[in-house]
C-alpha positions in Angstrom: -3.0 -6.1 56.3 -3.4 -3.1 53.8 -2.8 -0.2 55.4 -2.5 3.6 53.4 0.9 5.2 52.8 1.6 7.0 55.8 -0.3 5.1 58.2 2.8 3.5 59.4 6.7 3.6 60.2 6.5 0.5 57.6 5.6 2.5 54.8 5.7 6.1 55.6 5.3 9.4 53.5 8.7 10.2 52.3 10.6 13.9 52.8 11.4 15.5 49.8 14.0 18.6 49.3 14.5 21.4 51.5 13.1 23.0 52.2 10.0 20.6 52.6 6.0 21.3 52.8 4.0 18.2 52.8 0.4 18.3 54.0 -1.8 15.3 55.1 -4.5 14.1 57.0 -5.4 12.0 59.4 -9.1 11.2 59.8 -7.9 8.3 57.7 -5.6 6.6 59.9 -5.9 4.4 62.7 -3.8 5.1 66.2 -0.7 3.1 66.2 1.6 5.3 68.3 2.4 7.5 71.3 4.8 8.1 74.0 4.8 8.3 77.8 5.7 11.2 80.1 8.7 12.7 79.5 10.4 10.2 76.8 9.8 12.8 73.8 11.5 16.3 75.7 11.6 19.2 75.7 7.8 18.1 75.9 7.2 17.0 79.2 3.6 15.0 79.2 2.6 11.7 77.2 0.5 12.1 74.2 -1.2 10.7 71.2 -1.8 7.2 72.2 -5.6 7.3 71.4 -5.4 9.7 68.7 -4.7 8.8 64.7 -1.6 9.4 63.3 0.6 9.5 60.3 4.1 9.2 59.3 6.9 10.7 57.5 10.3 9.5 56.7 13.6 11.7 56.9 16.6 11.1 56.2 18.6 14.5 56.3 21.8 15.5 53.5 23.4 17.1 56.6 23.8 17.4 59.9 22.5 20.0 61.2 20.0 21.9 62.9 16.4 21.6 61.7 13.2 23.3 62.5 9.7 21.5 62.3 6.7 22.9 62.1 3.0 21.3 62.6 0.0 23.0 61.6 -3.1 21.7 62.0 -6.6 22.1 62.1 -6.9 20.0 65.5 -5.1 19.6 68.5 -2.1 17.9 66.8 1.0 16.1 68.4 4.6 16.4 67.1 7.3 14.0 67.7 10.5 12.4 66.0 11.6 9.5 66.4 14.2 6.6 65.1 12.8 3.6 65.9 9.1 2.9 65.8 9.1 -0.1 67.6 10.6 1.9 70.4 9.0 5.2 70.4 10.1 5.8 74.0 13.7 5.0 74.2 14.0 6.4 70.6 12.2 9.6 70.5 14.6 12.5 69.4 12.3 15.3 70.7 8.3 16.3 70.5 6.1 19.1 70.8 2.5 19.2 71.7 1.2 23.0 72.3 -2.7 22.5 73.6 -5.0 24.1 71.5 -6.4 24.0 67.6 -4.6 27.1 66.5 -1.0 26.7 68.4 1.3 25.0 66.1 3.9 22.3 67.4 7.4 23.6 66.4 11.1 21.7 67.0 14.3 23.2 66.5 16.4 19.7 66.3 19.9 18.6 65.9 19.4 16.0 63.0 22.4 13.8 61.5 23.3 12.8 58.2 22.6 9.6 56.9 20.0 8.5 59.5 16.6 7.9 59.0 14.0 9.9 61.1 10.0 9.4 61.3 8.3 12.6 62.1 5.2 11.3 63.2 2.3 13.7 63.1 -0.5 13.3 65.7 -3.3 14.3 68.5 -2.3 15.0 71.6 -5.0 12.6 73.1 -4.2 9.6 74.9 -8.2 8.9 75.6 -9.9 9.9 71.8 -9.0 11.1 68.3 -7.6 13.9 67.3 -7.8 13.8 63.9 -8.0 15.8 61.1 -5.8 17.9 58.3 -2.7 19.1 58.6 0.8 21.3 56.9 4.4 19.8 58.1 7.2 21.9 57.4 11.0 20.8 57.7 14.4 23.1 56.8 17.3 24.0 58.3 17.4 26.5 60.9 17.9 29.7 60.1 17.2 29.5 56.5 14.0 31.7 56.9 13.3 34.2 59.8 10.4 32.4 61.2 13.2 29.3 61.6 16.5 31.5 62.9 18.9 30.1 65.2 18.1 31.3 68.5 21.1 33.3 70.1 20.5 32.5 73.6 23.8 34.3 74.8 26.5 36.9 74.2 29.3 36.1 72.8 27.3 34.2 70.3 29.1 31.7 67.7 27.8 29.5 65.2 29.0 27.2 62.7 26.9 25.9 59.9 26.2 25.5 56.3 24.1 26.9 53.6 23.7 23.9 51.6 20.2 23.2 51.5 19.5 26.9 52.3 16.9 28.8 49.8 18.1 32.3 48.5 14.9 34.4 49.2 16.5 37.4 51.2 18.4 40.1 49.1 18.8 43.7 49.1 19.1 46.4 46.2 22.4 48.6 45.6 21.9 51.7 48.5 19.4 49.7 50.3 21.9 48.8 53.6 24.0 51.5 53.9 26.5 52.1 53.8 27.1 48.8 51.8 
């Protein structure tokens, strides 16, 4: 059977460089996977079993903390994964904020070396959700809408800025009194 790229963990759409902005759609696609309550946390409920979906591959250059963002123009469905014979037992983490215009967003822990499928969905289990979508993947903290959360005081953090852009600067006199 001939299926399109990113129809399927067999031949999924590939992750380029970081950070990453692929868009897609899925009216194309047919509904191959979905997960039951509680195996994709921190999402609690079961999702996209009836709805199309599509698949991208990862494999990170470090290990370290990611963020993931869905946008799309229907009630998509978020979820990572390692193997997709085992969606269940395998699933890293998911997403799945009801409503159109509320994107799905992860921050993950992602390792080195191993080989994730972000798989990009509706949240339906009973019809399709379907349509176009933006997936965006970089390391935390390498933009403001992606920072590390500091969730208490003392805060530490170790990390690297690797595959970090250099968009943020400031001028001579701008951040006193630097």
């Amino acid at each position: 059977e001939c299926r399109p790229a990113g129809d399927t963990c067999s031949n999924p759409f590939v992750v380029g460089p970081m950070p990453f902005v692929g868009t897609g759609n899925t009216s194309g696609a047919t509904p191959d996977y979905g997960y039951a309550v509680g195996a994709c946390p921190p999402e609690t409920g079961g999702y996209g079993a009836g709805s199309r979906d599509q698949v991208w591959a990862f494999t990170p250059a470090i290990t370290t903390t990611y963020f993931v963002e869905l946008n799309g123009s229907f009630d998509s469905n978020l979820y990572i994964v390692t193997d997709c014979e085992d969606v269940n037992g395998s699933c890293v983490a998911g997403d799945e904020d009801v409503g159109s215009s509320n994107p799905e967003e992860l921050l993950v822990q992602l390792t080195a070396g191993v080989t994730y499928f972000v798989i990009v969905d509706g949240w339906s289990n009973s019809s399709s959700q379907h349509g176009a979508y933006t997936l965006t993947i970089e390391p935390a903290g390498d933009t403001c809408a992606s920072a590390h959360p500091v969730n208490a005081m003392p805060f530490s953090f170790s990390g690297s800025t690797v595959d970090a852009t250099d968009q943020y600067s400031y001028a001579i006199g701008q951040c006193p009194p630097e």
